[in-house]
C-alpha positions, 0 to 999 in steps of 0.5 A: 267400702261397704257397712261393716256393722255386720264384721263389728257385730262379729268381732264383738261376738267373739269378745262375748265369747272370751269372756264366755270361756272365762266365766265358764272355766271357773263354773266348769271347775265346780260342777262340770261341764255338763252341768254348766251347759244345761243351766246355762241355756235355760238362764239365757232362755229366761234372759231372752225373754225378759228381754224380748218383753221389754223391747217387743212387747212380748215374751216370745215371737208370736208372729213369727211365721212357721218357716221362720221357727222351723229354720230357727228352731233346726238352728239351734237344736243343730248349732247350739245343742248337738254342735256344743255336744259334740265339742265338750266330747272331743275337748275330753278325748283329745284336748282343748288344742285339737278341740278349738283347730277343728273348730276352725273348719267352721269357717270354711265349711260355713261359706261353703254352705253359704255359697251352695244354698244361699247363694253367697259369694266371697271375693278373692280379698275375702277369702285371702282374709279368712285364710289368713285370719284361720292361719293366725288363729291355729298357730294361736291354738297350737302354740298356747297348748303344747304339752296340755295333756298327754297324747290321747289314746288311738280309738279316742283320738279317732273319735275325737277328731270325728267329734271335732269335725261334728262340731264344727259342722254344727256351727257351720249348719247352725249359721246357714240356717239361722241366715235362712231363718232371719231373711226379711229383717226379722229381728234377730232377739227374735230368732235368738229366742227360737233357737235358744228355746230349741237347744233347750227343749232338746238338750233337756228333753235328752236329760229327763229321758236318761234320768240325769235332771235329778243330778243335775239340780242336785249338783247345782244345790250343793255348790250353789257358788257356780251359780254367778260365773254360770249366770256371768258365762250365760250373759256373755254367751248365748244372751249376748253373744248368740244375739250378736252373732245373728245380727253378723250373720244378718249383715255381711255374708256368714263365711266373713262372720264366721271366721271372725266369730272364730277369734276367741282362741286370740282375744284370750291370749292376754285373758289368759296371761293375766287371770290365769298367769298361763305364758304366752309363747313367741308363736302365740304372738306371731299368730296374733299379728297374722290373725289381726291382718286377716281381720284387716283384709276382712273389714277393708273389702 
């Protein structure tokens, strides 16, 4: 058996970002989506940062080479910006069950890419796992959200299921491209702060040029109690959680680490239950144990 700190690193990613989709849940009920992914991008930026400083000596990679911040910096102006933009979108035009089971293309389209640009092969027990492993998460996503809302209309679902697809093609394309940018053991705080400090300058170049900073900091000012879970989610997610999720992309091939970054629609299964009394149903379990097994298969290749 080969290392498998690239797969923990992957797992660990996709419990940070369980405990993502609960600090955010609760910030995203005070002041809205949109607000809490701007805010959120520059917390973690300043994280980042500080972090790197601490730990490298400075800031920001200033050695880093220019390929590095070109195959970095698309990362994250693709995976982190345009792919999250793409996914609250379709969450609002057909629900939070068809938003995550598009998502769970991500996966596949990532070793796909993988396969065609990098070069990277998977084995036949590799691809019975993440088979598996998408297969239990989809009868998670399915069964947790029946009845969540009602059926959205035609031109909306069409949208949103283009929406979907976009955003798991972000995911998908962030990944290959951050693996491409940290070749050589280049440190991945490092490539976390170019992709961080790229989804930043993009995503808040688009919110001065269409006038809603004003807003934005306005609505922050007036309910100033979103700040914590916000700063919580921030941690969590892209500080953390994005940190972890290139250390995985680093150490085992971007198909395995992808679908095992995919596994938060499981792990808030019993977050759910507890913090927000939700019932788990019997199809929810049964995706569980599928879902674990193809983890299973994943981490005894």
């Amino acid at each position: 058996m080969t290392s498998t700190w690239g797969e923990v690193a992957a797992l660990l990613t996709a419990v940070c970002w369980s405990a993502t989709a609960v600090f955010f849940t609760f910030a995203g009920r005070r002041v809205g989506s949109v607000v809490v992914n701007r805010t959120r991008l520059v917390m973690a930026l300043i994280l980042i940062s500080l972090t790197h400083w601490i730990l490298m000596g400075t800031p920001f990679p200033v050695s880093a080479e220019p390929q590095r911040w070109l195959w970095l910096g698309l990362s994250g102006v693709i995976g982190l910006a345009l792919g999250d933009a793409f996914l609250f979108q379709a969450y609002l035009w057909v629900g939070p069950r068809l938003g995550m089971l598009m998502m769970s293309l991500a996966p596949v389209m990532a070793a796909l890419l993988a396969f065609a640009f990098l070069g990277e092969q998977l084995s036949v027990v590799q691809w019975l796992g993440v088979s598996v492993t998408l297969a239990g998460i989809a009868l998670v996503v399915l069964d947790g959200n029946r009845g969540a809302r009602p059926a959205p209309e035609k031109r909306d679902y069409r949208r949103g299921i283009l929406f979907g697809i976009g955003a798991a093609s972000g995911q998908a394309i962030g990944l290959v491209l951050a693996k491409q940018g940290l070749q050589g053991d280049f440190s991945a705080l490092s490539g976390n702060w170019i992709r961080m400090a790229s989804a930043v300058f993009a995503l808040w170049g688009v919110t001065l040029l269409s006038g809603r900073a004003g807003p934005t900091v306005r609505k922050l000012a007036a309910d100033r109690r979103a700040l914590l879970p916000i700063l919580g989610g921030a941690i969590t997610g892209p500080f953390i959680g994005v940190w972890l999720s290139l250390i995985a992309v680093q150490l085992t091939q971007v198909g395995v680490a992808s679908t095992l970054i995919a596994l938060p629609p499981v792990f808030l299964l019993p977050i759910g239950a507890v913090v927000f009394k939700e019932k788990v149903g019997m199809g929810a379990v049964a995706g569980t144990v599928v879902a674990m097994v193809g983890v299973a298969l994943l981490f005894l290749v």
